[in-house]
C-alpha positions in Angstrom: 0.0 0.0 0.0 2.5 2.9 0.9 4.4 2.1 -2.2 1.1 2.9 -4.3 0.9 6.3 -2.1 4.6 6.7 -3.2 4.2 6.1 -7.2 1.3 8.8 -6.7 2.9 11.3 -4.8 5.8 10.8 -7.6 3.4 11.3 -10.2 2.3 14.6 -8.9 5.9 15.5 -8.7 6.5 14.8 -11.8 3.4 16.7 -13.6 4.3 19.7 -11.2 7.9 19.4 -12.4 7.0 19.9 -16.0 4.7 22.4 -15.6 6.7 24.7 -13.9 9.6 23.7 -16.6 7.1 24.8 -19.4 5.9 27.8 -17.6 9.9 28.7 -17.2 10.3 28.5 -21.1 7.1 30.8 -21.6 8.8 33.3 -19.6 12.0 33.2 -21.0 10.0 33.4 -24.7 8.7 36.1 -23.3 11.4 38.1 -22.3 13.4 37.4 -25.5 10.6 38.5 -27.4 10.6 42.0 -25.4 14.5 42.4 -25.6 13.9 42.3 -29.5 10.9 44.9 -29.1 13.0 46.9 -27.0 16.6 46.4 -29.4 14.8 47.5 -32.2 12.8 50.5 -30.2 16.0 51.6 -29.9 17.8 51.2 -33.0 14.8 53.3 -34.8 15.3 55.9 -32.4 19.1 56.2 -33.2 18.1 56.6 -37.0 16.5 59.3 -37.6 14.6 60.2 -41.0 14.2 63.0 -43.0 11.1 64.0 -41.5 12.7 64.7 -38.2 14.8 67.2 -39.4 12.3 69.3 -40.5 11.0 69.2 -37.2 13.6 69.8 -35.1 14.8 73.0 -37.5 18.9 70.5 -38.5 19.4 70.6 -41.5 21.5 68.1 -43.2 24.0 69.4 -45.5 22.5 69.6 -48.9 19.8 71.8 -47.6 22.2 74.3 -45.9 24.4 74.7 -49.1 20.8 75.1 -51.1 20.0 77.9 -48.3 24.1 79.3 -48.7 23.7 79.4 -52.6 20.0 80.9 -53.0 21.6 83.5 -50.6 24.4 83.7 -52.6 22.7 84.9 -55.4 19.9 87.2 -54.1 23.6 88.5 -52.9 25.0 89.0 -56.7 21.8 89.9 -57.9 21.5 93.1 -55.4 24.6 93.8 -56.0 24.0 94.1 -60.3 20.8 96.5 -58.8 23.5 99.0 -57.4 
């Protein structure tokens, strides 16, 4: 008889062992899945795109010497006025 009790109580042991193993691997899913969420959070906010230029008033280089040769001229042409 106790060795029936003891198969059964190793039994349990057993199923609460593997649950807890699969509920383990879940987590760990889980948290790899967020560290990839959260890497490539990251890596768009490191890149930023044309658009945000504009809005935080850089701009990148062929815009400035755009800006440096329209001034250029309204320069030479002002100066053809006098």
């Amino acid at each position: 008889m106790a060795k029936k009790e003891d198969i059964k109580k190793m039994e349990e042991n057993w199923e609460s062992l593997k649950k807890e193993d699969k509920n383990r691997e879940q987590e760990e899913f889980r948290d790899l899945k967020q560290k990839e969420r959260d890497r490539d959070k990251s890596k768009s906010k490191k890149q930023p795109n044309k658009e945000d230029s504009t809005k935080t008033g850089k701009a990148n280089a062929r815009e400035e010497r755009e800006f440096m040769d329209q001034t250029q001229k309204e320069k030479t042409a002002n100066k053809d006025k006098l």
